[in-house]
C-alpha positions as CSV (number, residue, x, y, z in Angstrom):
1,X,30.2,211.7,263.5
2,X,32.2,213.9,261.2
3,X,29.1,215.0,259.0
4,X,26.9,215.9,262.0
5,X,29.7,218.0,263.8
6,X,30.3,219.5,260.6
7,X,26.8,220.1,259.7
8,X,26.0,221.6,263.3
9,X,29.1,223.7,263.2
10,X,28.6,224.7,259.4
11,X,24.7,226.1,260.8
12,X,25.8,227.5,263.6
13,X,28.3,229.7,261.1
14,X,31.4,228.2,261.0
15,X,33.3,227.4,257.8
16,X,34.0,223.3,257.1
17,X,37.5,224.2,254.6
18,X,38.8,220.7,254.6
19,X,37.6,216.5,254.7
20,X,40.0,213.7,254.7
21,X,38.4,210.1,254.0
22,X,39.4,206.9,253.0
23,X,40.0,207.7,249.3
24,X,41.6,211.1,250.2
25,X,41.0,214.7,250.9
26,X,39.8,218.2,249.8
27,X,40.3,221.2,250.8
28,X,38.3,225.0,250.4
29,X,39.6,228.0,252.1
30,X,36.0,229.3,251.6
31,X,33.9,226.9,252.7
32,X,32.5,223.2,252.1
33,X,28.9,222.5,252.4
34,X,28.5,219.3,254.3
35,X,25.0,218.6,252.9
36,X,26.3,219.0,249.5
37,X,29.3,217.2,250.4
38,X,26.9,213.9,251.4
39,X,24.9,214.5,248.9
40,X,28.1,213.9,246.5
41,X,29.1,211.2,248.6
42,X,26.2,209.1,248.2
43,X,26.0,209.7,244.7
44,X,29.5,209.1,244.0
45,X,30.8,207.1,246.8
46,X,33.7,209.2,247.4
47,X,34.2,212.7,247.8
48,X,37.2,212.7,245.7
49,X,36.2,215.2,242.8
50,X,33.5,217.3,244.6
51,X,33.2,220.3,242.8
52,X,34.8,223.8,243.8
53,X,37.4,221.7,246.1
54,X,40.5,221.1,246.0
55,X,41.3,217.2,245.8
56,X,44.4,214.7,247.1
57,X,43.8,211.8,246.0
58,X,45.1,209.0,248.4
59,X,46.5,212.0,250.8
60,X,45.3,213.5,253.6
61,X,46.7,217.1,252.4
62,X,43.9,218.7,253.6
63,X,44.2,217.7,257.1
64,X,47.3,220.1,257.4
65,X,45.9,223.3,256.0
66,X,45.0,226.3,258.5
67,X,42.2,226.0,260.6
68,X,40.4,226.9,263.2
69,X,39.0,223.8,264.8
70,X,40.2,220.3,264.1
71,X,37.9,217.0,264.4
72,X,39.1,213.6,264.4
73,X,36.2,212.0,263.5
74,X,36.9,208.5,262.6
75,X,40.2,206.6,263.7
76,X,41.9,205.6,266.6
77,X,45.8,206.7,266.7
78,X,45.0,209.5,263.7
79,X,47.1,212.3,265.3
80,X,50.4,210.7,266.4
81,X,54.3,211.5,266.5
82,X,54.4,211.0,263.0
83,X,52.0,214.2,262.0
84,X,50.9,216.4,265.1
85,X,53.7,218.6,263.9
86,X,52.1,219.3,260.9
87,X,48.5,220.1,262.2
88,X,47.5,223.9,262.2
89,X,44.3,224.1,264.2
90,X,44.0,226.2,267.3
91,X,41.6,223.7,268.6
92,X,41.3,219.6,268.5
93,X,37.9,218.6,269.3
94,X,38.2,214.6,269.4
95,X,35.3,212.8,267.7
96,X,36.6,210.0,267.4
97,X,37.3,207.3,270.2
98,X,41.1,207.9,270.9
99,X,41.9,209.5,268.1
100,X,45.1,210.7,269.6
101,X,48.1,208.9,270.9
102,X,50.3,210.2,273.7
103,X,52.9,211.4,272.0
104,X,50.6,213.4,269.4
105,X,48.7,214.8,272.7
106,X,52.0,216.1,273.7
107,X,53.2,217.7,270.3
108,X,50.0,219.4,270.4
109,X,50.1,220.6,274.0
110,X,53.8,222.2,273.0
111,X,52.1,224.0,270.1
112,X,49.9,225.8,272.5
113,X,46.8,223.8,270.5
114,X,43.7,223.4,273.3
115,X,42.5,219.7,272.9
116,X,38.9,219.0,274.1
117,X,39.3,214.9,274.7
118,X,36.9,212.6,273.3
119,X,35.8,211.0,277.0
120,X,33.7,214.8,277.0
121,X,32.9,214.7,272.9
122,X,32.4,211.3,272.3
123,X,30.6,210.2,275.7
124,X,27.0,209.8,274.1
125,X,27.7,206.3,272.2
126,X,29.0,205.2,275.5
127,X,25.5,206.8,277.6
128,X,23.5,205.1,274.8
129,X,25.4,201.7,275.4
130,X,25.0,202.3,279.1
131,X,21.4,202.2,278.9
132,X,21.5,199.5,276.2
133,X,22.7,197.2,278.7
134,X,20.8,198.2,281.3
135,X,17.8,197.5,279.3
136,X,19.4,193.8,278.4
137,X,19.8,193.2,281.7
138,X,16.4,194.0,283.1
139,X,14.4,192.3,280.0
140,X,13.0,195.9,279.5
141,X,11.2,197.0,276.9
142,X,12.9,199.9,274.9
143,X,9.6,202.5,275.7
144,X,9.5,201.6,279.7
145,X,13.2,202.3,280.0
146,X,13.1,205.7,277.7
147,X,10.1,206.4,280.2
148,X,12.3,206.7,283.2
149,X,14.7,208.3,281.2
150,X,12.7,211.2,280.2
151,X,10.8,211.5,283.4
152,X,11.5,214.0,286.0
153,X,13.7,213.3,288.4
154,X,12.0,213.3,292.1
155,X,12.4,211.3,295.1
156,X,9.7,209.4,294.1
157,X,10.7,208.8,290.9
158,X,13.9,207.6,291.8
159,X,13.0,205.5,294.5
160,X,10.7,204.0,292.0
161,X,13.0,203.2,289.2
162,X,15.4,201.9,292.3
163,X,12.8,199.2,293.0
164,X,12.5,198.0,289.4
């Protein structure tokens, strides 16, 4: 989730300055490029070392820099009491699935920082389970149900697909 917000972001002309992962964090005032940034990824399996950044190993530095816009991308419970106080983003777009505990929500609120919740950002993996489930249900296959889907809505239509 975090490479395709970034990517979509990055084209639509915003600046990626900072990635936290597993192994760490980097961090460049002007600008990452996430395809680069994969692209070093895949390669090296980390993006500890990717070049013109600023690297922290085993830290997660770089999520406390200034920013703009904030994305939680990966964890549950990743902005808590223990380091909403530190965040400096005017926004928190949650990417992940409750990536923020009460208590962080409420730090952040104080701060004046808008948080977009992740039951808005995050609902398409829960659509595209919805209509998993319907389609394990009905024994459909995966082109009949993508054809009600994507066909226009009309009375008929909907009385159809309430028959079957």
């Amino acid at each position: 989730m975090g490479y395709y917000a970034s990517k979509f972001f990055h084209e639509a002309g915003a600046k990626l300055v900072g990635v936290s992962e597993f192994d760490g964090s980097i961090y460049n005032q002007e600008g990452i490029n996430p395809d680069q940034l994969l692209s070093y990824k895949m390669a090296n399996k980390k993006i500890i070392g990717f070049p013109d950044a600023q690297s922290f190993i085993q830290d997660d530095s770089a999520l406390y820099k200034d920013c703009d816009i904030f994305i939680p991308a990966a964890l549950e419970k990743a902005v808590n009491k223990k380091n909403a106080r530190k965040l400096k983003c005017k926004i928190m777009c949650e990417g992940a699935n409750g990536p923020t505990t009460k208590i962080g929500e409420e730090i952040l609120e104080r701060k004046g920082v808008l948080i977009l919740p992740d039951i808005l950002l995050n609902s398409g993996g829960v659509t595209v389970s919805y209509f998993e489930w319907l389609k394990a249900i009905d024994h459909s296959r995966p082109s009949r149900l993508t054809k009600k889907v994507h066909s226009p809505l009309t009375l008929s239509n909907a009385l159809s697909m309430k028959k079957s």
